[in-house]
C-alpha positions, 0 to 999 in steps of 0.5 A: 224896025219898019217906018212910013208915012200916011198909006206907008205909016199904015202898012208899016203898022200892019207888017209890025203887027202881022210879023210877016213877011218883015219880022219887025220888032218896032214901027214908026208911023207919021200920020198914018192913013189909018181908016179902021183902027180895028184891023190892025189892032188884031194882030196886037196881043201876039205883036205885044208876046214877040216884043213889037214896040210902036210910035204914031204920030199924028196931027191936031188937025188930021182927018185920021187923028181920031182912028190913030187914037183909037188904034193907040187905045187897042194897042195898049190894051193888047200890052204893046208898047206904043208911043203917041204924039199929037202935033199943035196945028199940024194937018195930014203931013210931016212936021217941020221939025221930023229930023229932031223929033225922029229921034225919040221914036228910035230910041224908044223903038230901038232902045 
């Protein structure tokens, strides 16, 4: 699994997808700087075919909310497993409560 935040988050999704040069089988990206929800998405059926498992988190408030959700769109369509939540009120930034909530992406993810 491979995992970030903002320009992180994005390139954590890019590699997962891509499957190289990291052969990731999950990411999890927190508010990913994601600006063309159709870039990454390219890489999404053979991502799906090798078993590749994602979470997004992003923000209510977010400039990049409405890219995270469509990337998650294209995602699922491709048939990858992927998780999204939307956090009340938060911006482009972590939630205060990240520890507890990071369980659940390495569940799903790992599990």
């Amino acid at each position: 699994m491979i995992a970030g935040a903002s320009q992180g988050g994005k390139l954590a999704i890019e590699l997962a997808l891509a499957g190289e040069p990291i052969p990731a089988h999950g990411f999890v990206a927190v508010v990913p700087a994601i600006r063309d929800p159709e870039r990454p998405a390219r890489n999404a059926g053979e991502a799906a075919a090798r078993g590749v498992h994602g979470w997004l988190l992003t923000g209510e408030r977010d400039q990049f909310k409405p890219a995270v959700e469509e990337l998650h769109t294209l995602l699922l369509q491709a048939g990858l497993r992927c998780e999204l939540t939307v956090i009340s009120k938060l911006g482009h930034d972590f939630p205060g409560d990240f520890p507890t909530r990071l369980r659940q992406p390495l569940n799903f993810c790992l599990g």
